[in-house]
GUDOPA-48409 format. One record per residue (C-alpha): residue number from 0; residue in three letters; chain; x, y, z. Coordinates in pm, 1 decimal. Layout:
REC pos code unit        u        v        w
REC NUM  Ala    A        X        Y        Z
...
END
This chain:
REC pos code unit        u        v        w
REC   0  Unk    A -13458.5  -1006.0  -6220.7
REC   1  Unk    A -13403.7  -1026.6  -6572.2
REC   2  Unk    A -13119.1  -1279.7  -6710.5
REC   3  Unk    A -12872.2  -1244.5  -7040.7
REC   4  Unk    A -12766.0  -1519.1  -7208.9
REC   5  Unk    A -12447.9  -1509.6  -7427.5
REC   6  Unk    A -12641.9  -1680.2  -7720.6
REC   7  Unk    A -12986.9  -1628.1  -7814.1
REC   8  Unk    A -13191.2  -1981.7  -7870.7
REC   9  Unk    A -13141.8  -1893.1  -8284.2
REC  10  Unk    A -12771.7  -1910.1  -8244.5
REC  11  Unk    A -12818.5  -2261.6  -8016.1
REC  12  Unk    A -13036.5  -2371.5  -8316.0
REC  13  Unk    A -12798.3  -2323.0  -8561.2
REC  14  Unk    A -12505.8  -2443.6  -8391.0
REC  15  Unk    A -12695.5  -2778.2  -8350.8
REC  16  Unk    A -12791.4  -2778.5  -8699.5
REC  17  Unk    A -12406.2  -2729.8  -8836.1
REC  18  Unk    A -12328.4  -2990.7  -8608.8
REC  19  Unk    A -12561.8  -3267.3  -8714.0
REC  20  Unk    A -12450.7  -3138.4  -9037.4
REC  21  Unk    A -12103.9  -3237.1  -8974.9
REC  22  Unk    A -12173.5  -3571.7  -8790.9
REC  23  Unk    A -12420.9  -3651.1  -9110.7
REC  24  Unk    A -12107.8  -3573.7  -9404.3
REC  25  Unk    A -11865.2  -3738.7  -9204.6
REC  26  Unk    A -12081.1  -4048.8  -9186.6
REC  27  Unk    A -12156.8  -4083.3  -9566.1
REC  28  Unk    A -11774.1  -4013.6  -9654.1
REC  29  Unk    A -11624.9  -4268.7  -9372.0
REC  30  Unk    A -11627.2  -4590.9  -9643.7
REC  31  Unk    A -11442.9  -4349.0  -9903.1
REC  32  Unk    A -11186.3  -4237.2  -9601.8
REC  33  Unk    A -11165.3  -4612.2  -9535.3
REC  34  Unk    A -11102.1  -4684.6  -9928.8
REC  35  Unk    A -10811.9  -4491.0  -9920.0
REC  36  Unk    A -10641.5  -4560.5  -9674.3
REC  37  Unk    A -10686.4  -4937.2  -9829.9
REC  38  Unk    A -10533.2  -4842.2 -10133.4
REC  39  Unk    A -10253.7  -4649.8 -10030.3
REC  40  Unk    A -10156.0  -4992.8  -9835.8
REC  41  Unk    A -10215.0  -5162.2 -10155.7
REC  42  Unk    A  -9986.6  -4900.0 -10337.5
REC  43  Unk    A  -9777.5  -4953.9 -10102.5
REC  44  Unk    A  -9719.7  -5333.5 -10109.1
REC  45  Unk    A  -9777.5  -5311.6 -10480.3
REC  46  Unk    A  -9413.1  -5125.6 -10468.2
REC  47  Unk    A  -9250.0  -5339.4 -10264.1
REC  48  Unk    A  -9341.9  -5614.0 -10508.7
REC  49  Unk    A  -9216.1  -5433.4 -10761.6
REC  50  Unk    A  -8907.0  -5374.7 -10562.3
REC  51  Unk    A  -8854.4  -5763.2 -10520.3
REC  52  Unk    A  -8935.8  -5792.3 -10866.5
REC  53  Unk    A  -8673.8  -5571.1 -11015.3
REC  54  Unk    A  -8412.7  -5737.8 -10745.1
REC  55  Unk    A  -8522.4  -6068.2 -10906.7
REC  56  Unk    A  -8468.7  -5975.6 -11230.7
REC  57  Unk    A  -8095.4  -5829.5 -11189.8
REC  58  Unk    A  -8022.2  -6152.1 -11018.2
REC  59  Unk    A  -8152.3  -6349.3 -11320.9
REC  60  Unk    A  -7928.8  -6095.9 -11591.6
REC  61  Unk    A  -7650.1  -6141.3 -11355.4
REC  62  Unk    A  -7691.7  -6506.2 -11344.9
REC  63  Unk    A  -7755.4  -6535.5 -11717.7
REC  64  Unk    A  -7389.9  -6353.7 -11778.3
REC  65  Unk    A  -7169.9  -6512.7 -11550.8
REC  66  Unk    A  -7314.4  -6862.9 -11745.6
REC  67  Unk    A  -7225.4  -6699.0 -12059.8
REC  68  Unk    A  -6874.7  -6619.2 -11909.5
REC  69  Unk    A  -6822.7  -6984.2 -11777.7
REC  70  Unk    A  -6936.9  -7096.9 -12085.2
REC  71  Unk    A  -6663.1  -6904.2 -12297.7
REC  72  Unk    A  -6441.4  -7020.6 -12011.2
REC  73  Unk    A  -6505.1  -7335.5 -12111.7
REC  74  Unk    A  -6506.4  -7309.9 -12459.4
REC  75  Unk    A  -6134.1  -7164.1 -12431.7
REC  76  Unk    A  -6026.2  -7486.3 -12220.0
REC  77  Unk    A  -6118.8  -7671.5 -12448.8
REC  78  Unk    A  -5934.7  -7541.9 -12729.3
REC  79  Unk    A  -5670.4  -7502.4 -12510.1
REC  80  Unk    A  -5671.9  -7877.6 -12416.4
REC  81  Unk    A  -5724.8  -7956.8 -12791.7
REC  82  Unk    A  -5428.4  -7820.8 -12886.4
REC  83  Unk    A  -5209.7  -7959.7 -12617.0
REC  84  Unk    A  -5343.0  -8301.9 -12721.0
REC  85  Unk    A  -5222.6  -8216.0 -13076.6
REC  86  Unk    A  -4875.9  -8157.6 -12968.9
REC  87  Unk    A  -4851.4  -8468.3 -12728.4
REC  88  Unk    A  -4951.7  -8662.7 -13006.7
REC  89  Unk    A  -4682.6  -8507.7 -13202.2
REC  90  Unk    A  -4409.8  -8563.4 -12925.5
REC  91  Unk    A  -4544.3  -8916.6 -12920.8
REC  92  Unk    A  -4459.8  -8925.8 -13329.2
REC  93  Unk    A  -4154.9  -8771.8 -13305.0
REC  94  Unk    A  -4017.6  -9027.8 -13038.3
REC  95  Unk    A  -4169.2  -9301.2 -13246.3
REC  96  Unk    A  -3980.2  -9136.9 -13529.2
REC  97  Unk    A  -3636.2  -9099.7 -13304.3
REC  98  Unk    A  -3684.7  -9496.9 -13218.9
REC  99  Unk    A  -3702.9  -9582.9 -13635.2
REC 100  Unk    A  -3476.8  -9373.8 -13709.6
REC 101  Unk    A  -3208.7  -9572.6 -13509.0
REC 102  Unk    A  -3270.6  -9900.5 -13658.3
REC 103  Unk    A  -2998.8  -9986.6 -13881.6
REC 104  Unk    A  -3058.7  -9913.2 -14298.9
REC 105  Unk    A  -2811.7  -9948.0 -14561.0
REC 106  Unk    A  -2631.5  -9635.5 -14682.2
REC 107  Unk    A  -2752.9  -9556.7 -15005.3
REC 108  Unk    A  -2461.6  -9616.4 -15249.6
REC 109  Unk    A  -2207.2  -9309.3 -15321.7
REC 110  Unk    A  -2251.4  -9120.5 -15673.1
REC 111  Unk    A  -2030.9  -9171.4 -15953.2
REC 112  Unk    A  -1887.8  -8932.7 -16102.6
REC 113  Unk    A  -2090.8  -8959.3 -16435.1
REC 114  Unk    A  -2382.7  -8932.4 -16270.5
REC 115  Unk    A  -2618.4  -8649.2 -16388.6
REC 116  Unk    A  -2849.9  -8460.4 -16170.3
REC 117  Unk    A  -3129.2  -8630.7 -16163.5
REC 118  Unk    A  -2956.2  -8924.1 -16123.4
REC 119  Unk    A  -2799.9  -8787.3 -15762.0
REC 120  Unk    A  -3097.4  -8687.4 -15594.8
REC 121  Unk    A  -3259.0  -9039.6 -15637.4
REC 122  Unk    A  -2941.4  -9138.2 -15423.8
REC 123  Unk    A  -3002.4  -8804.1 -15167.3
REC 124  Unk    A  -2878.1  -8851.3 -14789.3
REC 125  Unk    A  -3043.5  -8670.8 -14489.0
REC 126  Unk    A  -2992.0  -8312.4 -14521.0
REC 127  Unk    A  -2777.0  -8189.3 -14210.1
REC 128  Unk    A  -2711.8  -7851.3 -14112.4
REC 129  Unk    A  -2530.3  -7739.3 -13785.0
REC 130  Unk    A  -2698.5  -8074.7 -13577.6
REC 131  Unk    A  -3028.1  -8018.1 -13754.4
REC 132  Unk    A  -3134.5  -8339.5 -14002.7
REC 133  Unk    A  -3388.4  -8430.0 -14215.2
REC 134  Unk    A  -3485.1  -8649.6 -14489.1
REC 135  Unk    A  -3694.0  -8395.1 -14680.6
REC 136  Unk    A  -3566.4  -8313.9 -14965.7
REC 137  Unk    A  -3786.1  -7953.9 -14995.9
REC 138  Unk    A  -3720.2  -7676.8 -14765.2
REC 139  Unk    A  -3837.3  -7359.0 -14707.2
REC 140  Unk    A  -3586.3  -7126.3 -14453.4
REC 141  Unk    A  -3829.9  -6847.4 -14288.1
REC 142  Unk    A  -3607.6  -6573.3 -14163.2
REC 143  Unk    A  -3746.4  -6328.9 -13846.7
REC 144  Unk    A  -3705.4  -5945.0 -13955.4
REC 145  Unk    A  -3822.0  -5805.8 -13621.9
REC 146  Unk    A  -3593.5  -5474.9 -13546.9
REC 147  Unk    A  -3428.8  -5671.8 -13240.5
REC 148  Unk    A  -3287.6  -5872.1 -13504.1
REC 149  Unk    A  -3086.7  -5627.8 -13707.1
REC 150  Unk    A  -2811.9  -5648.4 -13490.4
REC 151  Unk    A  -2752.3  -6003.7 -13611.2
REC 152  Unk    A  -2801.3  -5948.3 -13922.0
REC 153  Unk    A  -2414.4  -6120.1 -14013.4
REC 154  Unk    A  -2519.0  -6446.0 -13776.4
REC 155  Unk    A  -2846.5  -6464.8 -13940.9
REC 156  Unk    A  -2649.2  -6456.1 -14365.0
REC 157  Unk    A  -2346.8  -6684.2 -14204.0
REC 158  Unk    A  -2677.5  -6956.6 -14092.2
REC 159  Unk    A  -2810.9  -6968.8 -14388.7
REC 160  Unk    A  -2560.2  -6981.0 -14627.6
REC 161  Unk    A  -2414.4  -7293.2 -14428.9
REC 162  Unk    A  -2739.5  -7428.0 -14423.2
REC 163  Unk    A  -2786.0  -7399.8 -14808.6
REC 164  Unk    A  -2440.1  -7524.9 -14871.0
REC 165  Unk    A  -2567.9  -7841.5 -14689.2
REC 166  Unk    A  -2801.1  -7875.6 -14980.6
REC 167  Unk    A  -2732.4  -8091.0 -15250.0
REC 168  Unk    A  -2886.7  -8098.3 -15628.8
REC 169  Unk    A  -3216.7  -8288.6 -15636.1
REC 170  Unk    A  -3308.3  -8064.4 -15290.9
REC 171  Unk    A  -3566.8  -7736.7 -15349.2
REC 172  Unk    A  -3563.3  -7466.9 -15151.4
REC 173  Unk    A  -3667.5  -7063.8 -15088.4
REC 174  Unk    A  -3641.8  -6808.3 -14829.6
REC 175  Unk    A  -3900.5  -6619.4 -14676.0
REC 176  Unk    A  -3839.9  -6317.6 -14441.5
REC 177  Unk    A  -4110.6  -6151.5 -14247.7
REC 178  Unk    A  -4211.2  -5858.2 -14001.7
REC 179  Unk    A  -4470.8  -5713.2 -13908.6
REC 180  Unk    A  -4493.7  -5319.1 -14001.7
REC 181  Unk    A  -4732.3  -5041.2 -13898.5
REC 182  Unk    A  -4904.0  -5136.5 -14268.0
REC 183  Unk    A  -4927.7  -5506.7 -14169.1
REC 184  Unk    A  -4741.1  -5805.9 -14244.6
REC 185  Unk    A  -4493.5  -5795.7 -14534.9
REC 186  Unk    A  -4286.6  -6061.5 -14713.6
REC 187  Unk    A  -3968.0  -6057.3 -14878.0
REC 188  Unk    A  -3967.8  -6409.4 -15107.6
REC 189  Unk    A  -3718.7  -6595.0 -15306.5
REC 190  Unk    A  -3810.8  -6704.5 -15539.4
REC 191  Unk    A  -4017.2  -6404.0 -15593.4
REC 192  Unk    A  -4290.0  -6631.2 -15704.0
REC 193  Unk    A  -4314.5  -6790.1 -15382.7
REC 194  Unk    A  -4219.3  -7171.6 -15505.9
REC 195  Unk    A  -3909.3  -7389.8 -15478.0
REC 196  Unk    A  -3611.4  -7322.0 -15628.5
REC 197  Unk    A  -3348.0  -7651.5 -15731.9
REC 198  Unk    A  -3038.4  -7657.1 -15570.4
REC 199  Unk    A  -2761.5  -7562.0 -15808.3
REC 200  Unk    A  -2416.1  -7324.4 -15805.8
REC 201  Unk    A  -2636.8  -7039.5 -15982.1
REC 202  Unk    A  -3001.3  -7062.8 -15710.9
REC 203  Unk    A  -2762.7  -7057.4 -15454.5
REC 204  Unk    A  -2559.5  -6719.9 -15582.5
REC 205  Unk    A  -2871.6  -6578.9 -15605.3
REC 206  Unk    A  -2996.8  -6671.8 -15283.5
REC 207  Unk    A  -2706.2  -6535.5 -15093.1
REC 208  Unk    A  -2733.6  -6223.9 -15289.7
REC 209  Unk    A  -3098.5  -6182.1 -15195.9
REC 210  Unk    A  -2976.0  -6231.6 -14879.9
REC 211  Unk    A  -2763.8  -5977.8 -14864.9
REC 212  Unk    A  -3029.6  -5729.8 -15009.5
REC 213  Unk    A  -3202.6  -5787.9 -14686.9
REC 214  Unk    A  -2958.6  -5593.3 -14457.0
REC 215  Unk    A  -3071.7  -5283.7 -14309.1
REC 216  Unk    A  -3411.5  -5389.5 -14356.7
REC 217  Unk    A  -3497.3  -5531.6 -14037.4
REC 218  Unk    A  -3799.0  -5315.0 -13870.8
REC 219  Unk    A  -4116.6  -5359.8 -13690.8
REC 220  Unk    A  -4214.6  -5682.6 -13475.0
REC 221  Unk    A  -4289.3  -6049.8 -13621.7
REC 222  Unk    A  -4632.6  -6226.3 -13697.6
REC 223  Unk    A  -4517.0  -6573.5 -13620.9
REC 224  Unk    A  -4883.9  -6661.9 -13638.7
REC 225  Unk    A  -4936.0  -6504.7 -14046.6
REC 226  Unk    A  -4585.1  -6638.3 -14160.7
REC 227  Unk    A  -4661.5  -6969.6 -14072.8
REC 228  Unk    A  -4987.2  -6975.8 -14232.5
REC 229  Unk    A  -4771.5  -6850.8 -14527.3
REC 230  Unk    A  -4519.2  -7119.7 -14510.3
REC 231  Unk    A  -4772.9  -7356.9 -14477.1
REC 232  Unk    A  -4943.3  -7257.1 -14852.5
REC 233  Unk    A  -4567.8  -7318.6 -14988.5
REC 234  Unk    A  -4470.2  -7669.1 -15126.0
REC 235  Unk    A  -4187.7  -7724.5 -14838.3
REC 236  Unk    A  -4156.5  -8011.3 -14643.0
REC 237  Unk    A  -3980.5  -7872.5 -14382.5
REC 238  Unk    A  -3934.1  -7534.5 -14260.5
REC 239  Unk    A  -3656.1  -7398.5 -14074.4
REC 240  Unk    A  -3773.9  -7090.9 -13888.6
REC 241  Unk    A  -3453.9  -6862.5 -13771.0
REC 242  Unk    A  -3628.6  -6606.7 -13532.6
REC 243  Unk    A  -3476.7  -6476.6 -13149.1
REC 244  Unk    A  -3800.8  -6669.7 -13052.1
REC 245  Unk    A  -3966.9  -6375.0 -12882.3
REC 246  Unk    A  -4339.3  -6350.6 -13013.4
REC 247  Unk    A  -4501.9  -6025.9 -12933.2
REC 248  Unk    A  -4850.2  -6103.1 -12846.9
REC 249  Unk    A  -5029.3  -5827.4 -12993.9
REC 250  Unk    A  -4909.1  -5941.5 -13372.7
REC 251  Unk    A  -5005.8  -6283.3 -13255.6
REC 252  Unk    A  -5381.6  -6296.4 -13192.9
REC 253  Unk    A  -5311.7  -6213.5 -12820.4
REC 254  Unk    A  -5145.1  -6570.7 -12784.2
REC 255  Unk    A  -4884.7  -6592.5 -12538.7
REC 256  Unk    A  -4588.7  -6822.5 -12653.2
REC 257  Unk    A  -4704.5  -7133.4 -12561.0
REC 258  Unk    A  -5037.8  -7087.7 -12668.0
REC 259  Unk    A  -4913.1  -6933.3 -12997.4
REC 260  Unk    A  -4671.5  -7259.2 -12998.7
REC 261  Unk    A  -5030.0  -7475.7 -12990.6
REC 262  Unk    A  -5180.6  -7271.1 -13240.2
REC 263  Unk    A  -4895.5  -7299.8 -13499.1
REC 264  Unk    A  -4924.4  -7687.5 -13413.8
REC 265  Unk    A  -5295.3  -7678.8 -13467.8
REC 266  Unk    A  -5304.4  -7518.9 -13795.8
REC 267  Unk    A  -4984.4  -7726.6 -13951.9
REC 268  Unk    A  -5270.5  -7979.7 -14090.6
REC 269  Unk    A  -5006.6  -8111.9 -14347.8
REC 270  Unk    A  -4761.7  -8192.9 -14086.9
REC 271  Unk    A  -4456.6  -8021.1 -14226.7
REC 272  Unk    A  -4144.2  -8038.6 -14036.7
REC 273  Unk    A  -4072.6  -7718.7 -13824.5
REC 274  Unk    A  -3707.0  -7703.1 -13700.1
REC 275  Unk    A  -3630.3  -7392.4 -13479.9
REC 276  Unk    A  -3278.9  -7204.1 -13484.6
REC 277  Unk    A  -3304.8  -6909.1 -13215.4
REC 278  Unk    A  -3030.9  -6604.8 -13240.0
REC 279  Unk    A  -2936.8  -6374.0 -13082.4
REC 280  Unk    A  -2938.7  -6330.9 -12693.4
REC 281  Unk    A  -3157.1  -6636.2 -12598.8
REC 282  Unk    A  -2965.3  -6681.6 -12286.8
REC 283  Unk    A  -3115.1  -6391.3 -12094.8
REC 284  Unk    A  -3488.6  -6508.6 -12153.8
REC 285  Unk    A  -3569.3  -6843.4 -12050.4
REC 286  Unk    A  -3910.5  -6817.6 -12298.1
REC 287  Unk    A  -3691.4  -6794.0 -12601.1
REC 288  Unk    A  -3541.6  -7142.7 -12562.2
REC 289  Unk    A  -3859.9  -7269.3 -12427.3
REC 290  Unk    A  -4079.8  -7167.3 -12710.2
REC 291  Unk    A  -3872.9  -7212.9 -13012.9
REC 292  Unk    A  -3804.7  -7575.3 -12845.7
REC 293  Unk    A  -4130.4  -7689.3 -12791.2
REC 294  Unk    A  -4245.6  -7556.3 -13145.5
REC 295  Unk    A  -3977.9  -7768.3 -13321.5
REC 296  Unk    A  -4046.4  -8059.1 -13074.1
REC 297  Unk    A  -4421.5  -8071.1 -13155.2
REC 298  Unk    A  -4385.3  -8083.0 -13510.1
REC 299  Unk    A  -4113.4  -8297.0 -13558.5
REC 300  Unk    A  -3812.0  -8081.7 -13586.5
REC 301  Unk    A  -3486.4  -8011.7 -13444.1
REC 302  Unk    A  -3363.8  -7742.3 -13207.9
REC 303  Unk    A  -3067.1  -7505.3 -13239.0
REC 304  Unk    A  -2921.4  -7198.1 -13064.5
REC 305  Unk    A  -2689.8  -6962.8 -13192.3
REC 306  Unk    A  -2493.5  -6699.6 -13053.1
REC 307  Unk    A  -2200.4  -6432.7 -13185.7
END
């Protein structure tokens, strides 16, 4: 009986061959199989080095700006502390002052009445006005011209012409009023020239009358901070700042009051006298007393508060 087979014996033969084939390739390509499977785990712990590396490294910036932020911390503290230091040592001088000035001295002997003018201000007592005293004999009144003002615009001409009617010949003086306006900080000066006037009959006409040229001009905020530095350029002694004590900040190099009180402190090198006079209504903001006291008590001034 004759039998069939599905495959002849060539087909057998070749299926042997392809298969010996196959077992021969994948032997000589198993190490490069092997290779890269190696270097994908490489790849892949290569990444997750990189990963830990770029973690490290925002920790580091991070780090690196919070010290730079603790460091200007600091650096503000310090001026901060620096200036409170400068106006304890003042309140130390001014009670040292207070204690010497109540030791018992002579009166100086009365005028006569041939005297000249020269001759009177060598005999000069201590300037007084409403409570406020002082034995310099050159003053400089700084007037506040803030728009919140203009409503005391009378109380403000009534203060000063008492004060200069205080002033006897042989004293100097000026005015200075300031705001601050969308165009910056302006001035209005008498003596235009920005010095000392003597005290006499005719500077003080003209003073009141430059006075009353202010009214109506009252506008804009006040740059405590740039009028100081002004009065400070001027000859005075002493300056008698009128103001309703309320400092805005954003004219003031971002300083709140008592800050901007520390400030004015630091930068009065000379250590001219600053007394404070606050109008206006001080008695609904506890700041306004606070700040205009503690500026005249740290430099060596007086404290006044006026009302309508």
């Amino acid at each position: 009986m004759r039998n069939f087979g599905v495959f002849s014996m060539s087909a057998v033969d070749l299926f042997a061959s392809a298969m010996g084939a196959f077992i021969i390739i994948t032997i000589i390509l198993m190490p490069d199989y092997q290779k890269e499977v190696r270097l994908e785990g490489h790849l892949d712990y290569i990444e997750s080095l990189a990963g830990q590396t770029d973690a490290l490294l925002d920790d580091s910036i991070k780090g690196k700006q919070a010290s730079q932020d603790s460091l200007k911390a600091a650096q503000a503290r310090q001026a901060e502390l620096l200036a409170e230091q400068d106006i304890i040592s003042s309140e130390v001088e001014t009670v040292d002052a207070l204690l010497q000035s109540r030791k018992k001295q002579p009166a100086p002997p009365p005028p006569s009445i041939a005297e000249t003018e020269e001759e009177i201000s060598t005999n000069l007592v201590t300037f007084r006005f409403l409570g406020l005293k002082t034995d310099k004999t050159k003053i400089m009144l700084l007037i506040d011209m803030n728009k919140y003002l203009g409503d005391y615009n009378n109380l403000i001409y009534q203060s000063v012409s008492r004060a200069l009617s205080s002033l006897q010949p042989g004293y100097e003086f000026s005015i200075m009023g300031f705001q601050q306006l969308d165009s910056g900080a302006h001035y209005y000066r008498w003596p235009e020239t920005g010095g000392l006037a003597k005290m006499s009959r005719a500077s003080r006409s003209q003073a009141l009358k430059f006075m009353q040229g202010l009214s109506g001009k009252y506008a804009g905020g006040s740059s405590l901070q740039a009028a100081f530095e002004e009065a400070f350029a001027s000859p005075a002694e002493a300056i008698i700042l009128i103001s309703d004590g309320l400092p805005n900040p954003d004219f003031n190099g971002d300083l709140p009051p008592r800050a901007l009180a520390q400030d004015i402190t630091r930068i009065n090198r000379e250590k001219k006298e600053i007394h404070a006079v606050t109008v206006g209504d001080y008695f609904k903001y506890k700041g306004t007393v606070e700040f205009m006291e503690s500026l005249a008590r740290a430099n060596s001034g007086g404290f006044l508060a006026l009302a309508q």
